[in-house]
N, C-alpha and C positions, 0 to 999 in steps of 0.2 A: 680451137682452130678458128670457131667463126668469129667467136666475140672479139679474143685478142690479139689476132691478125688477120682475119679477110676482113673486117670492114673497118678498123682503122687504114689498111695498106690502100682498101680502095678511095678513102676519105683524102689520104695525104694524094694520091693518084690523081685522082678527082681534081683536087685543088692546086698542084702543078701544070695540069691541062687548061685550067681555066686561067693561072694568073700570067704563065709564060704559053703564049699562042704559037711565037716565034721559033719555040725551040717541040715542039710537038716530034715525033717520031712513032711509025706505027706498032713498034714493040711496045711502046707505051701504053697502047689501045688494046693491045691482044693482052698484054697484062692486065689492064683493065676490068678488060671481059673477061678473062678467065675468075678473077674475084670474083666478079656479079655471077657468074654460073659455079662455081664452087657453094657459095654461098646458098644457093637455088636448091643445086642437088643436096648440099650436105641435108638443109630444115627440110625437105622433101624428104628422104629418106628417112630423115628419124622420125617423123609425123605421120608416114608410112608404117612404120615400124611398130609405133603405139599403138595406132589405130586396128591394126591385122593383131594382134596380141591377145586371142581366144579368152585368157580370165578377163582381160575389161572389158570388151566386145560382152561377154555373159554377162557382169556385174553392173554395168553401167552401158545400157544398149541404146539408151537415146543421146549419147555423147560420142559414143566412139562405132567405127561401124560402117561409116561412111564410103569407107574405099570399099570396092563392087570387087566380090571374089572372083570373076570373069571380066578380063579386061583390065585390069589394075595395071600395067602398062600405060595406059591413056590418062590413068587419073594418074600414074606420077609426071608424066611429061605434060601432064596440067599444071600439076603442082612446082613443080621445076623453073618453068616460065613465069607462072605466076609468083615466085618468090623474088626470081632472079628480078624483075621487073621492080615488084614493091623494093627490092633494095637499091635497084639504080636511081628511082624517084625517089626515095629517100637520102643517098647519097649526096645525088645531084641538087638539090633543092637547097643541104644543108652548105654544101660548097657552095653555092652558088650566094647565099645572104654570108657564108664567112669572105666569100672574096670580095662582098660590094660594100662592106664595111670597114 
């Protein structure tokens, strides 16, 4: 899901926004956005998921662990944001040298 279409879909997205200004429309942006946050929750979730995983949390406790068994709520809507973010910089950065080229 994320690899071979949320961020190619937001790559081609991305770069339709950037090369036609003229023809923008806001479904295009809320399409947009929902990639960058698809993206956010899916790795948030499964990074969630790893890490709450009682045999690695026991076997390997200085790696995994991290997420706080009270409040773990907080730390994914950290984790969420902070994905969805690194993807849109990443995104946007790559579109942005393929469309000035």
């Amino acid at each position: 899901e994320v690899i071979t279409e949320a961020i190619p879909q937001a790559v081609v997205q991305t770069l339709v926004l950037l090369q036609y200004p003229d023809q923008r429309t806001s479904l295009q942006f809320v399409s947009l956005f929902t990639s960058f946050i698809t993206t956010g929750f899916v790795v948030a979730s499964a990074d969630k998921e790893i890490d709450t995983d009682k045999y690695r949390r026991k076997n390997e406790p200085l790696m995994f662990g991290y997420v706080p068994k009270d409040g773990a709520h907080r730390q994914m809507v950290a984790s969420v944001s902070f994905f969805t973010l690194y993807k849109f910089v990443k995104v946007f950065s790559l579109c942005l040298l393929i469309a000035s080229s």
